[in-house]
C-alpha positions as CSV (number, residue, x, y, z in Angstrom):
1,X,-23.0,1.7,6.3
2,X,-20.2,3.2,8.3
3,X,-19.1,4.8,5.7
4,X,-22.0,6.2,4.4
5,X,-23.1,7.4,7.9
6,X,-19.6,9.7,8.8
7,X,-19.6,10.9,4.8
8,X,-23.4,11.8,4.6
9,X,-24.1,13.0,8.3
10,X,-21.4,13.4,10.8
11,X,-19.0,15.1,8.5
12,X,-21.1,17.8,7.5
13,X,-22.2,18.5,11.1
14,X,-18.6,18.4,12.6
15,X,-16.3,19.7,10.1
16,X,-14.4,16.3,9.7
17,X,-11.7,15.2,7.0
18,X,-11.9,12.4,6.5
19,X,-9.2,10.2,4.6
20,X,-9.4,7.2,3.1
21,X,-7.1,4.4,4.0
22,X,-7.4,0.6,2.2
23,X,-8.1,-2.5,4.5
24,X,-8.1,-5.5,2.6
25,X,-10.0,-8.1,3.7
26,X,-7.8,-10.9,1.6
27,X,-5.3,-10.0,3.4
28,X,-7.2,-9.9,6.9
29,X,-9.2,-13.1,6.9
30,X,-6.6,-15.0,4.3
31,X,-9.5,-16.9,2.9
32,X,-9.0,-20.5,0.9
33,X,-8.9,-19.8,-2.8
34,X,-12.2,-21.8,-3.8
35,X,-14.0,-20.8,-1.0
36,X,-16.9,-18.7,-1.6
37,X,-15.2,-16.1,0.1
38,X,-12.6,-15.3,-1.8
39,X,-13.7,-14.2,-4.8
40,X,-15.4,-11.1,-3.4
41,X,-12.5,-10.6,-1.4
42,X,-10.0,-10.8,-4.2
43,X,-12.2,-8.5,-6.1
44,X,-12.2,-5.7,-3.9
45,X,-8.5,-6.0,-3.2
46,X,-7.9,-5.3,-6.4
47,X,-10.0,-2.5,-6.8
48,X,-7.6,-1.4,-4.2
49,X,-4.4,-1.8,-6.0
50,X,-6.1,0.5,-8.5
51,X,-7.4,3.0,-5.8
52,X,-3.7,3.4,-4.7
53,X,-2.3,3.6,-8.0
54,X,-4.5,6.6,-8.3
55,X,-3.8,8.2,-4.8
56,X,0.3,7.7,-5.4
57,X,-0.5,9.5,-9.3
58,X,-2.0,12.6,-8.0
59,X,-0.8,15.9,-7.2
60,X,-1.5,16.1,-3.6
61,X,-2.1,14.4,-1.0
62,X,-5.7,15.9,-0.8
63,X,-6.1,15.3,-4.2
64,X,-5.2,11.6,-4.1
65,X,-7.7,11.2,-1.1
66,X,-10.5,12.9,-3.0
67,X,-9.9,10.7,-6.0
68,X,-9.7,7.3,-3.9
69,X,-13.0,8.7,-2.5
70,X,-15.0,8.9,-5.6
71,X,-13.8,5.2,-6.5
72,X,-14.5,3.5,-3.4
73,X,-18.3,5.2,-3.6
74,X,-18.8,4.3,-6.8
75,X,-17.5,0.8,-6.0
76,X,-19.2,0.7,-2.9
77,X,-22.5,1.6,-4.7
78,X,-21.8,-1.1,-7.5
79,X,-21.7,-3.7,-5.0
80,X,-24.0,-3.0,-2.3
81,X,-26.8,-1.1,-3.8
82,X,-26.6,-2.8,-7.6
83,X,-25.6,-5.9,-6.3
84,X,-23.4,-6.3,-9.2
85,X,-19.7,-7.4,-9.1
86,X,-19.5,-7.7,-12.7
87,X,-17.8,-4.3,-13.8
88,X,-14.1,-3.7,-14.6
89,X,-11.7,-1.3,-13.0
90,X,-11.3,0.4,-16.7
91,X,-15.0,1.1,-16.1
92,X,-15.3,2.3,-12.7
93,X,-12.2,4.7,-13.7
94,X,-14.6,5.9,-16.5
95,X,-17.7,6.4,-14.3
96,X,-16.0,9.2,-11.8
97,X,-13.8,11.2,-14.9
98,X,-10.5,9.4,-13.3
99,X,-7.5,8.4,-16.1
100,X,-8.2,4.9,-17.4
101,X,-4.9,3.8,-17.2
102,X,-5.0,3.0,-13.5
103,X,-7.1,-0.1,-14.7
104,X,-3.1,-2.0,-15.3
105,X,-3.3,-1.6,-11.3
106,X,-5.6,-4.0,-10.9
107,X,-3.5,-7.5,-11.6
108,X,-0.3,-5.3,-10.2
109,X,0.7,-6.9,-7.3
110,X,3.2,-4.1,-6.6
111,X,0.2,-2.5,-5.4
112,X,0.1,-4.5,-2.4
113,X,3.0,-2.6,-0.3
114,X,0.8,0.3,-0.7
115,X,-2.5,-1.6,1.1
116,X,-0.4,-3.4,3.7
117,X,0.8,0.5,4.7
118,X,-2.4,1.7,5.2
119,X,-3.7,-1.6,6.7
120,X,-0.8,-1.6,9.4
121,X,-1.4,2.1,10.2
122,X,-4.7,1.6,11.1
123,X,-4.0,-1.9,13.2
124,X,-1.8,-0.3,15.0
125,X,-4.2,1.6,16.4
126,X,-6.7,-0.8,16.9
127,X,-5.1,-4.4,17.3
128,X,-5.4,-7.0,14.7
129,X,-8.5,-9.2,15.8
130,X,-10.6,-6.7,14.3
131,X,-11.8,-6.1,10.8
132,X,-13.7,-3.1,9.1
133,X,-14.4,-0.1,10.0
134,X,-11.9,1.2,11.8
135,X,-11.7,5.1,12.5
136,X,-9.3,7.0,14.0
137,X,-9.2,10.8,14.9
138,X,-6.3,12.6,16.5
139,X,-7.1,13.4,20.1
140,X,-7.5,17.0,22.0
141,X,-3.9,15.8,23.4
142,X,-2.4,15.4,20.0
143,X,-2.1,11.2,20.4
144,X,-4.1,9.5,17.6
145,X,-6.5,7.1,18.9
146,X,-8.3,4.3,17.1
147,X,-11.5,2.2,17.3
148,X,-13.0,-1.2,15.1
149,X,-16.6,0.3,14.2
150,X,-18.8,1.1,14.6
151,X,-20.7,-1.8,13.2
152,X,-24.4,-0.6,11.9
153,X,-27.0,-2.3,10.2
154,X,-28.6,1.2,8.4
155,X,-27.8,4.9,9.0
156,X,-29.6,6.2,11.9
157,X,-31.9,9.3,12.3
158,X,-29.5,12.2,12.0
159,X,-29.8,13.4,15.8
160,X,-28.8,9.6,17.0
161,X,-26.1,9.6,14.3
162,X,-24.8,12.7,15.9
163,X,-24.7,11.6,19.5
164,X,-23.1,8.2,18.6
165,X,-20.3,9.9,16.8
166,X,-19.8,12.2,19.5
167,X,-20.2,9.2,21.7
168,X,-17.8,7.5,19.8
169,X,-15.1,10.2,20.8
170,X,-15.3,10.6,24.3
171,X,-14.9,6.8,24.2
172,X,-11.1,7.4,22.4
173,X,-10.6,9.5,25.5
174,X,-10.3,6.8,27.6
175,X,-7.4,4.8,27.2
176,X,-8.9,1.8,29.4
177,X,-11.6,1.5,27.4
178,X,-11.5,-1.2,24.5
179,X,-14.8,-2.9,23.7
180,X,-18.7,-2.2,23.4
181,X,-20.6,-4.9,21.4
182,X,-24.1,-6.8,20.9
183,X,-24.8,-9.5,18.7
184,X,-26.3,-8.1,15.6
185,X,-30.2,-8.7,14.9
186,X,-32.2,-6.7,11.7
187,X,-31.2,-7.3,8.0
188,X,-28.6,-4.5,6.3
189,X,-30.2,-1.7,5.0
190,X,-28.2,0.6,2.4
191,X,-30.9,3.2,2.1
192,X,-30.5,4.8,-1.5
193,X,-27.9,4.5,-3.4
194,X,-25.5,7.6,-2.8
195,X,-24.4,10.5,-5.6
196,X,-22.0,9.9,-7.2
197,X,-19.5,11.7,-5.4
């Protein structure tokens, strides 16, 4: 919902680039294998290996973002809106136009160096007894500044949406500030399923 909040509303309204960096959540909450947990969790982090193998194959930087972009949508689609885990990584490639070949990625552990970068980058910022979302911006005063969240249950109206994000940065202004939360009440709510991107 994070996610589809910044891409869909924020980022349009304050000329925001936004890149794409993995956090995998077997590697985070180190679930039991068995548990009903890891499953999903194993699944996604393997979607990742494939996301970076396509980021490290293209020809910029940019380019590799964009492309990890149009995966993790479609994924994020696949599982959320569809409810359906049961698709390949060969098919997801062929879904947004992307080189099927990334699809070896997926049961390539080799992969992992890659995720545990981009994980660690963003912990840094934010600590590890956190999970996902985590956004970071670079401040007015050139440090880069980092927050867990924020957590929401559906997209907000666009003018609330606005005024938490910009909320949400005068808050990474303030280096003794660390933590806003309430427990969460109201069901998830995805909205429509997004374009493909």
């Amino acid at each position: 919902m994070t996610a589809r909040w910044v891409v869909d509303d924020v980022s349009p309204e304050r000329d925001l680039d936004v890149n794409w960096r993995p956090i995998s959540l077997l590697f985070k909450n180190d679930p039991p294998e068995g548990s009903d947990y890891y499953g999903p969790a194993k699944f996604t982090h393997d979607l990742m290996r494939v996301m970076e193998s396509v980021r490290a194959a293209a020809d910029t930087p940019e380019a590799g973002n964009a492309d990890v972009f149009k995966l993790y949508w479609e994924a994020g689609s696949r599982i959320h809106h569809a409810r359906n885990r049961d698709f390949t990584a060969t098919q997801l490639l062929e879904s947004v136009g992307l080189d099927t070949s990334h699809a070896s990625a997926f049961d390539d552990a080799s992969w992992d160096d890659a995720i545990r970068t981009g994980m660690n980058a963003g912990l840094a910022l934010v600590g590890n007894d956190v999970g996902t979302p985590i956004i970071a911006i670079d401040r007015p005063d050139g440090e880069r500044a980092g927050y867990f969240g924020p957590v929401i249950s559906k997209v907000p109206p666009k003018d609330q949406g606005l005024a938490m994000w910009d909320g949400l940065v005068a808050m990474m202004e303030v280096d003794s500030f660390f933590e806003l939360k309430r427990t969460r009440s109201g069901r998830l709510d995805f909205g429509d399923r997004p374009a493909t991107a």
